[in-house]
C-alpha positions as CSV (number, residue, x, y, z in Angstrom):
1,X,-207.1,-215.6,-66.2
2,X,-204.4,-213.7,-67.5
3,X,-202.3,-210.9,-68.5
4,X,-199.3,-210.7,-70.4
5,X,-196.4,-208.2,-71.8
6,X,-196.0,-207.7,-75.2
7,X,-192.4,-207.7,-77.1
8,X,-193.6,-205.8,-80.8
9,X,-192.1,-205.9,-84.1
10,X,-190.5,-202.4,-85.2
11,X,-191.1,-202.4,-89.1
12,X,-188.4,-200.0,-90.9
13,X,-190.4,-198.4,-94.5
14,X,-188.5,-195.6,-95.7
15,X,-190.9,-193.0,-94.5
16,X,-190.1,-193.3,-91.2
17,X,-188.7,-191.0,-88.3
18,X,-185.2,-191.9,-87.2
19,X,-185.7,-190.6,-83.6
20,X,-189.5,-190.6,-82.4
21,X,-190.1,-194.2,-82.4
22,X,-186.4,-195.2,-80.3
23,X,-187.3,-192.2,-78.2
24,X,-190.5,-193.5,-77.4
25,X,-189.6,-196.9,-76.9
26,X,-186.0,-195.6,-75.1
27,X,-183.8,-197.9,-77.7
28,X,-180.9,-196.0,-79.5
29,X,-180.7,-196.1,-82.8
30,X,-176.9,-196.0,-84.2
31,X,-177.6,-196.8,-87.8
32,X,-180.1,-194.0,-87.7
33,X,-182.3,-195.8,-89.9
34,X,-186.1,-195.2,-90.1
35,X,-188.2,-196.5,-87.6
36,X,-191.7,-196.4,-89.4
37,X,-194.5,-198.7,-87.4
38,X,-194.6,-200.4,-84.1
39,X,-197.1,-203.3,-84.7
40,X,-198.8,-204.4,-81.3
41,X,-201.1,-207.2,-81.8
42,X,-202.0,-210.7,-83.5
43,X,-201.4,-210.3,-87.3
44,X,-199.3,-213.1,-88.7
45,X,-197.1,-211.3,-90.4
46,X,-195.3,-210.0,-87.4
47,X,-197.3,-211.2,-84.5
48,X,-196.5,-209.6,-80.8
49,X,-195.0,-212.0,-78.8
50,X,-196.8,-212.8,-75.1
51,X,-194.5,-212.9,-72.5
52,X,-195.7,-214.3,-69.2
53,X,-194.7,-212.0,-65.9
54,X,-194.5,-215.0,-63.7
55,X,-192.6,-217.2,-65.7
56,X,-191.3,-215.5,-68.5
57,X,-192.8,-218.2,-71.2
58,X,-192.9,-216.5,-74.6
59,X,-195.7,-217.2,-77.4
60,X,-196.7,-215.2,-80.2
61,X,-200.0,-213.4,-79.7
62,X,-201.7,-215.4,-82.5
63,X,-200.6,-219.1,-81.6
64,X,-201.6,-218.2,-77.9
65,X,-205.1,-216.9,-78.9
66,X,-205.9,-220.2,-81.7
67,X,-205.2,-222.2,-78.3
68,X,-208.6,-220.7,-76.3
69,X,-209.8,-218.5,-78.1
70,X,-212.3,-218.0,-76.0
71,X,-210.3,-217.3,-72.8
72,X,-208.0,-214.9,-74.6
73,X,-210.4,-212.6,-77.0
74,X,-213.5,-214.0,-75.2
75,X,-216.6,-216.2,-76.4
76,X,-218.7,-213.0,-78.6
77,X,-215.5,-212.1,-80.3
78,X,-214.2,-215.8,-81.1
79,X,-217.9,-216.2,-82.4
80,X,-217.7,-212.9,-84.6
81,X,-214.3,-212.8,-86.1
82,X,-213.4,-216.4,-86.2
83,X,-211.2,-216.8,-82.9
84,X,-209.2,-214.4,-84.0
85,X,-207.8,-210.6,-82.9
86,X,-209.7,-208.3,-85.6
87,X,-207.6,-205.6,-84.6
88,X,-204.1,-204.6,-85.0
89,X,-202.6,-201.8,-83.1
90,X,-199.9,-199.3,-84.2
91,X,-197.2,-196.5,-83.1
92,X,-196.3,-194.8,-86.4
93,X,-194.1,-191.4,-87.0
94,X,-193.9,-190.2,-90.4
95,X,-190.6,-188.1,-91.5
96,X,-191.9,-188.1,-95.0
97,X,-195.0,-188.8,-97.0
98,X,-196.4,-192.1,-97.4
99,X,-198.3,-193.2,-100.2
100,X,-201.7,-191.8,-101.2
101,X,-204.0,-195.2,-100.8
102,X,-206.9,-196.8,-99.9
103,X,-208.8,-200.0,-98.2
104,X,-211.4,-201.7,-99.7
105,X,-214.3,-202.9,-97.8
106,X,-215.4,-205.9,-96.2
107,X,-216.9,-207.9,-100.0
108,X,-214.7,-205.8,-102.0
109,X,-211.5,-207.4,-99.8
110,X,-213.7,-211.2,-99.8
111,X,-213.5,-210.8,-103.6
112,X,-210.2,-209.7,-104.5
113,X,-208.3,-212.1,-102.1
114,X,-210.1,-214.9,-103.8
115,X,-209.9,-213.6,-107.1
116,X,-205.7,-213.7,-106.5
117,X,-205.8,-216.4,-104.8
118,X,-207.5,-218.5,-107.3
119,X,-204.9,-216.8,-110.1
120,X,-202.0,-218.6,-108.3
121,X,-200.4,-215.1,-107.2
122,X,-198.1,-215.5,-104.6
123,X,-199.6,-213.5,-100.8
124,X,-195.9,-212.0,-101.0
125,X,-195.8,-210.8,-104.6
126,X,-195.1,-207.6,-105.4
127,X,-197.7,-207.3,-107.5
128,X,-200.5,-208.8,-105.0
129,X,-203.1,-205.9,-103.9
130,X,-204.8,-208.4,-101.6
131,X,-203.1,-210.1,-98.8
132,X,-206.6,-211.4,-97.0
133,X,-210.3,-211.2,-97.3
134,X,-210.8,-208.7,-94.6
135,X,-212.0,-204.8,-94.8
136,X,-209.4,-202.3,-93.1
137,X,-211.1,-198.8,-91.1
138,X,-208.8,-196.9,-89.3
139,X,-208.4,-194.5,-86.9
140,X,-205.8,-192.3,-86.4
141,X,-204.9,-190.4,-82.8
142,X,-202.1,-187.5,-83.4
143,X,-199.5,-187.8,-80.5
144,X,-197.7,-184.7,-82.1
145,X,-198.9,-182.7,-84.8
146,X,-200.2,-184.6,-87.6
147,X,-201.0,-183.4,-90.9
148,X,-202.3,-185.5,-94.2
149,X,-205.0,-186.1,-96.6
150,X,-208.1,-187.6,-96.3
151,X,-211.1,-187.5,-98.5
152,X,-212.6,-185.7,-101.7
153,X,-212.8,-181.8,-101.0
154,X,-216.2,-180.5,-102.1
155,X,-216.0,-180.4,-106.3
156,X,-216.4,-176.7,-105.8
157,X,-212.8,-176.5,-104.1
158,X,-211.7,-179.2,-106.6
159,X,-212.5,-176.6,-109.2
160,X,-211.5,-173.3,-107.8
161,X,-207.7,-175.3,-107.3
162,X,-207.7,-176.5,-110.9
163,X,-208.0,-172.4,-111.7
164,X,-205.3,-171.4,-109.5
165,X,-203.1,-174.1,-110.7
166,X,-203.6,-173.5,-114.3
167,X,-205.6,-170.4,-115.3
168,X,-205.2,-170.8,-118.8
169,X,-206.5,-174.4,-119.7
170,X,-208.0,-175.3,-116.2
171,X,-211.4,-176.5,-118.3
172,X,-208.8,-178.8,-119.9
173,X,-207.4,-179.8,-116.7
174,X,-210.6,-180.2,-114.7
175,X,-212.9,-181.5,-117.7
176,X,-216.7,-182.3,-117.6
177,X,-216.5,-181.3,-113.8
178,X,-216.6,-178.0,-114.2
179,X,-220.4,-178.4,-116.2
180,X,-221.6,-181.4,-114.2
181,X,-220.1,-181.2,-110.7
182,X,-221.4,-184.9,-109.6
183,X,-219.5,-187.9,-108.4
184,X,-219.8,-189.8,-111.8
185,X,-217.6,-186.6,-112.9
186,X,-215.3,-186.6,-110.1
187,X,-213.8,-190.3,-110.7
188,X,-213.9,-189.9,-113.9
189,X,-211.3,-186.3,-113.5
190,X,-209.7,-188.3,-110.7
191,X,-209.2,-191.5,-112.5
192,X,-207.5,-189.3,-115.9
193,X,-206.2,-187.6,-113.3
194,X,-203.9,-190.1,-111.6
195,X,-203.5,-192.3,-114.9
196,X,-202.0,-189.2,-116.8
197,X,-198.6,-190.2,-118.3
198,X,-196.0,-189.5,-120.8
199,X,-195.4,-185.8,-122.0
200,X,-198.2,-184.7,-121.0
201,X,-197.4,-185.6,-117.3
202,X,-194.2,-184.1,-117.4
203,X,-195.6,-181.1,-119.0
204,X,-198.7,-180.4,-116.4
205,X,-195.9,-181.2,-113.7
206,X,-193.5,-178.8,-115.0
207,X,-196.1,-175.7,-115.5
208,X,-198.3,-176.7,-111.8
209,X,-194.4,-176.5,-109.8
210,X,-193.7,-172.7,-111.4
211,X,-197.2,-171.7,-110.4
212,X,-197.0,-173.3,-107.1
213,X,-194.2,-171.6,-106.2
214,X,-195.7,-168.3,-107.8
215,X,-198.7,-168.8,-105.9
216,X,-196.7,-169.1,-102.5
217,X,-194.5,-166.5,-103.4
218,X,-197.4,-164.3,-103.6
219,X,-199.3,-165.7,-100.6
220,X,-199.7,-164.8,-97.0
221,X,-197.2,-167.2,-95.1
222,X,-200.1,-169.8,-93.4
223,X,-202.9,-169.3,-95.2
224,X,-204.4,-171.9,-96.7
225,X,-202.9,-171.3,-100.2
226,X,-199.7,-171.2,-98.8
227,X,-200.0,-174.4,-96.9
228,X,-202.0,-176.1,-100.2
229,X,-199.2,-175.3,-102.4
230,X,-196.3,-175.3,-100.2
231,X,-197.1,-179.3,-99.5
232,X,-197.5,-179.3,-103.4
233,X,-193.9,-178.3,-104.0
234,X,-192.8,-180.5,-101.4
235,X,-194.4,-183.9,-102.9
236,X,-193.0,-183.0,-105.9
237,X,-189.9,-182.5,-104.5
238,X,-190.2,-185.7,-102.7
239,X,-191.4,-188.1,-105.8
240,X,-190.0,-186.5,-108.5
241,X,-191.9,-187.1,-111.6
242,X,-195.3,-188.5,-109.8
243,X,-198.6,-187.2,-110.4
244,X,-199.7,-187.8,-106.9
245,X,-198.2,-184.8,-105.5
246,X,-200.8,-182.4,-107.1
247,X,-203.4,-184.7,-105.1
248,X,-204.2,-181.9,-102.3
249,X,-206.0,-180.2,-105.1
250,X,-208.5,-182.2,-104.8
251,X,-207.9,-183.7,-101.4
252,X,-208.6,-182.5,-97.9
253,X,-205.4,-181.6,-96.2
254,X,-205.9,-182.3,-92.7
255,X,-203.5,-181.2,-89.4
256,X,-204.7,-182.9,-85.7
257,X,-203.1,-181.5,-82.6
258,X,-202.3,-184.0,-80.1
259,X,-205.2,-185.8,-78.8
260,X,-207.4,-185.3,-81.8
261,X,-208.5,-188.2,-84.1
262,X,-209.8,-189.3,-87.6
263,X,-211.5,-192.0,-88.9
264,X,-210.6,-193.4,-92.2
265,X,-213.4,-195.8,-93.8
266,X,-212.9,-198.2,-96.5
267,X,-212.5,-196.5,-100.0
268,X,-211.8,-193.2,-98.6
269,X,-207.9,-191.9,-100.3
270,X,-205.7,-191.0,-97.7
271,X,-202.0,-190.3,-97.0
272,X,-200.3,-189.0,-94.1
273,X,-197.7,-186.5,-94.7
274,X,-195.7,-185.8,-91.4
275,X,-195.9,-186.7,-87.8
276,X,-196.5,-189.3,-84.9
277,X,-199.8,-190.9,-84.1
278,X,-201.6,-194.3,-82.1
279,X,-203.1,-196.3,-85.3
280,X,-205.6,-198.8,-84.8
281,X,-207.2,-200.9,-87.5
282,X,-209.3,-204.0,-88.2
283,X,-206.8,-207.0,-88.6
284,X,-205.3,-206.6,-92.2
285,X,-202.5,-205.8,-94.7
286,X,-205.0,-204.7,-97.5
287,X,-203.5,-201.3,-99.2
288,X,-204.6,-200.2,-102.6
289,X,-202.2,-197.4,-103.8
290,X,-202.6,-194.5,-106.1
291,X,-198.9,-192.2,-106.3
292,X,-196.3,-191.0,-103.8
293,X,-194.9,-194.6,-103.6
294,X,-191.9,-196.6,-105.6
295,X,-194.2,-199.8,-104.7
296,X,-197.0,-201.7,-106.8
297,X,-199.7,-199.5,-107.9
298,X,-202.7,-200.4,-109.7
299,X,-205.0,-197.6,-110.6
300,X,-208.0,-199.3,-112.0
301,X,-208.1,-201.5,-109.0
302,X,-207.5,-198.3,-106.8
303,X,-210.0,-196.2,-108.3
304,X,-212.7,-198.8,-107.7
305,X,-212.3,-199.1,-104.4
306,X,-213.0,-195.5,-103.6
307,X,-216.8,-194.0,-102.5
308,X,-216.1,-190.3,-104.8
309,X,-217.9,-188.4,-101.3
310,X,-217.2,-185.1,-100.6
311,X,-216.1,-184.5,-97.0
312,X,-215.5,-182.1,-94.6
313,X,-212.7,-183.4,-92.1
314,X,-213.5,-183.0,-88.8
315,X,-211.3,-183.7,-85.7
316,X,-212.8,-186.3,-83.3
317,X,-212.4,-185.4,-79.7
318,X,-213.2,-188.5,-76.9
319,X,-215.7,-189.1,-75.0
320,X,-215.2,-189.6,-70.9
321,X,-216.5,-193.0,-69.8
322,X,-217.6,-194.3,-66.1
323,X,-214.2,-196.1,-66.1
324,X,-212.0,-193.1,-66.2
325,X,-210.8,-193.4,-69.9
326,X,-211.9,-191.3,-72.8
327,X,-213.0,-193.0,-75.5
328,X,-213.0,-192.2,-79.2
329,X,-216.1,-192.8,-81.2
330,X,-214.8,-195.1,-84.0
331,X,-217.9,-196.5,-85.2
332,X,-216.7,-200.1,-86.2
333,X,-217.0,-203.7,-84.7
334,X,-213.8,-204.5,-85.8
335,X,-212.1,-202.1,-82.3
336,X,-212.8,-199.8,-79.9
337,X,-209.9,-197.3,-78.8
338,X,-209.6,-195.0,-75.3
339,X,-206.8,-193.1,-73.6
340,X,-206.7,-192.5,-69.5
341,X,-204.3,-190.3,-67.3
342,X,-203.4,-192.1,-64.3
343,X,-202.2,-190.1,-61.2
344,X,-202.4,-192.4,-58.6
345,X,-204.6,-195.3,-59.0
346,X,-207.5,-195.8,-62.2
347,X,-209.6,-199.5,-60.8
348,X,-210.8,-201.0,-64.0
349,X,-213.5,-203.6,-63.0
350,X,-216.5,-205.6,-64.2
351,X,-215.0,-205.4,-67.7
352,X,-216.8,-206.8,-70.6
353,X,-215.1,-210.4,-71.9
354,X,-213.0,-208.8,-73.9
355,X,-209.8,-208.2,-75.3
356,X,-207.7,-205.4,-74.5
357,X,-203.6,-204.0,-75.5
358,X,-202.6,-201.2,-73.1
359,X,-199.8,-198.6,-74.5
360,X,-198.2,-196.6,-72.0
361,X,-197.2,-193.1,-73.8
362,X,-195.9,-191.5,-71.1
363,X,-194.6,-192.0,-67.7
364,X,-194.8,-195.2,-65.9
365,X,-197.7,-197.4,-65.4
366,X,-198.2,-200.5,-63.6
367,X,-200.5,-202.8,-64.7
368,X,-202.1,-205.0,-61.5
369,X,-204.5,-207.9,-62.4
370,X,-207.6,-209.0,-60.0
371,X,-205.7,-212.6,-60.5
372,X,-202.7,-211.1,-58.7
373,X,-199.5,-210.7,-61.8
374,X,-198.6,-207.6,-62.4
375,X,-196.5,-206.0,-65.2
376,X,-194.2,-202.5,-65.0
377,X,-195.0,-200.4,-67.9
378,X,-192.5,-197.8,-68.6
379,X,-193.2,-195.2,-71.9
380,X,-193.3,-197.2,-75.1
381,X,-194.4,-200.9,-72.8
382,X,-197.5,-202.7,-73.7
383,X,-199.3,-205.5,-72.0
384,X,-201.9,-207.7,-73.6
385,X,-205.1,-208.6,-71.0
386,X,-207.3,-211.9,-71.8
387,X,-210.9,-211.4,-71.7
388,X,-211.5,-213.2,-69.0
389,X,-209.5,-211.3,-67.0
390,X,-212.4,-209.3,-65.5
391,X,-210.7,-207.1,-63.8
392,X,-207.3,-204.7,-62.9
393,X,-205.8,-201.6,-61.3
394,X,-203.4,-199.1,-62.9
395,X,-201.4,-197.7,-61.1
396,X,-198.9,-194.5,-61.3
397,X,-198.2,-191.4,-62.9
398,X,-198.6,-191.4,-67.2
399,X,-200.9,-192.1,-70.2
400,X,-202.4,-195.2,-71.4
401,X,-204.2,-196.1,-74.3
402,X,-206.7,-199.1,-74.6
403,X,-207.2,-200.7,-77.4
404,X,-209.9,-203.1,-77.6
405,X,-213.1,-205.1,-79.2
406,X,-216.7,-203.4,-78.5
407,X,-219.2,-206.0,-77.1
């Protein structure tokens, strides 16, 4: 039985905030470079590292799970995911826009890795959309506001935008949709859509910035068209010369307060624009990308991973459990994720064998295991707990979030 801190990889990508992760994690930050993703967990391209409160010992999460598995992630889990963690679990703040992208699902991942992998392609190259055979839901909890895109609009929006963006040839624009408004239509638009190049691009980019700033001009300040093509103007400002930033006319822009969560299922497009969020995922590096991004994109490959479902984006609020913590419906095998106030005590017993990363977010909790270590965990401090560690007490003043495996 066992519990263990966790020391976490930082990853710097360009889109990152330059002050909310070092706040969080109470690190300066001279160079004031951007600090994109904290990574908490047992993927092996920048595994946590277990460090032992007794002894201090250090071991990467991953090499300390393949030696008993079925201590450390438990016997049902080891059985199901192949004695490994088939979750990884992020702190990410966006200053800028990421990439507008998507994850494939479970077969679609199976087939592409091998396909690569029996092409010779190197798992690092550039060009590699496949880095393992694994699907990749999400879900996303806003710790500030949060805005992005997620999903298809309904083709009715889809087509009332197209109008608004360019009233004089938005048939030409839009195409077959506008007569057939079925998803067969849709990724057809969407695939012309994002594939457009040349003149023409420039073109369509040059006329859709003078009406977006017409149309905001005109606009009541926060209204919807305002919003829609305010963020317009500022992709295009942000990826000069990229198609991908007239995506919200046919994407759902989204904004979460904090505390509110998405899901994100495999083959559903999605970028996130601005803000700080908990990310937890199953246990892969699979990205398929479609704009807004000076990395690999493949369109052909990216269009066929997507579903072409209209959606409705709806905020997920938790649910309060027996054990004190609220937990947020994510509908997957692959992880379960909760949150918990603690003032005082919160006893956390009879647990499943199972797998669990706590994330303090705020204040200071200590973390007190029924086999008697315990390990301080001030704002930004996580703490890995073996499955067979069947029970622990938290104790203090803050917020928590649990990450774990449903049974």
């Amino acid at each position: 039985m066992a519990i263990y801190s966790l020391d976490n990889t930082v990853q710097h990508y360009a889109w990152g905030s330059t002050d909310a992760l070092p706040a969080m994690l109470g690190k300066e930050n001279p160079s004031g470079e951007p600090w994109a993703e904290l990574w908490m967990g047992a993927h092996p391209r920048a595994p946590s590292i277990a460090v032992d409160p007794v002894g201090g010992a250090r071991k990467p999460l991953d090499a300390l799970i393949a030696d008993d598995p079925d201590a450390t992630i438990g016997p049902d889990a080891a059985r199901r995911f192949g004695g490994k963690l088939p979750f990884l679990f992020k702190l990410l703040s966006a200053a800028k826009p990421l990439s507008i992208q998507a994850h494939p699902s479970k077969r679609k991942a199976e087939h592409g890795f091998a396909l690569e992998e029996s092409k010779g392609i190197p798992i690092d190259a550039a060009e590699r959309n496949y880095k393992d055979p694994n699907h990749k839901p999400e879900t996303v909890v806003a710790q500030t506001a949060f805005e992005g895109l997620c999903g298809f609009r309904p083709i009715v929006d889809i087509i009332d935008n197209a109008r608004l963006i360019a009233p004089d040839d938005w048939e030409r624009l839009i195409g077959r949709l506008a007569f057939d408004p079925c998803k067969l239509e849709l990724s057809s638009f969407f695939y012309l859509f994002v594939s457009i190049g040349g003149d023409h691009k420039a073109k369509r980019l040059r006329y859709a910035k003078a009406r977006s700033e017409r149309i905001v001009a005109d606009e009541p300040k926060g209204s919807g068209r305002s919003r829609l093509f305010s963020w317009i103007l500022r992709l295009m400002d942000e990826y000069p010369g990229d198609i991908g930033a007239l995506a919200p006319l046919a994407l759902n822009l989204f904004e979460l307060r904090p505390g509110e969560a998405i899901n994100l299922p495999p083959g559903e497009p999605h970028a996130y624009l601005r803000g700080t969020a908990a990310e937890i995922m199953a246990n892969s590096d699979n990205v398929l990308r479609g704009g807004l991004t000076s990395k690999h994109v493949d369109i052909p490959e990216f269009i066929s991973t997507l579903g072409f479902d209209s959606v409705v984006v709806e905020p997920l609020e938790p649910i309060r459990g027996d054990d004190g913590f609220y937990a947020y419906p994510c509908g997957v095998p692959d992880y379960s994720l909760s949150r918990a106030e603690v003032d005082g005590a919160l006893p956390v017993g009879a647990r499943a064998a199972s797998p669990e990363i706590l994330l303090c977010v705020d204040g200071t909790i200590s973390l007190e295991a029924a086999s008697g270590a315990a390990i301080e965990l001030p704002r930004g401090a996580s703490a890995f707990v073996c499955a067979d560690e069947r029970a622990y007490v938290l104790r203090g003043s803050g917020a928590v979030y649990r990450a774990g495996v449903p049974a």
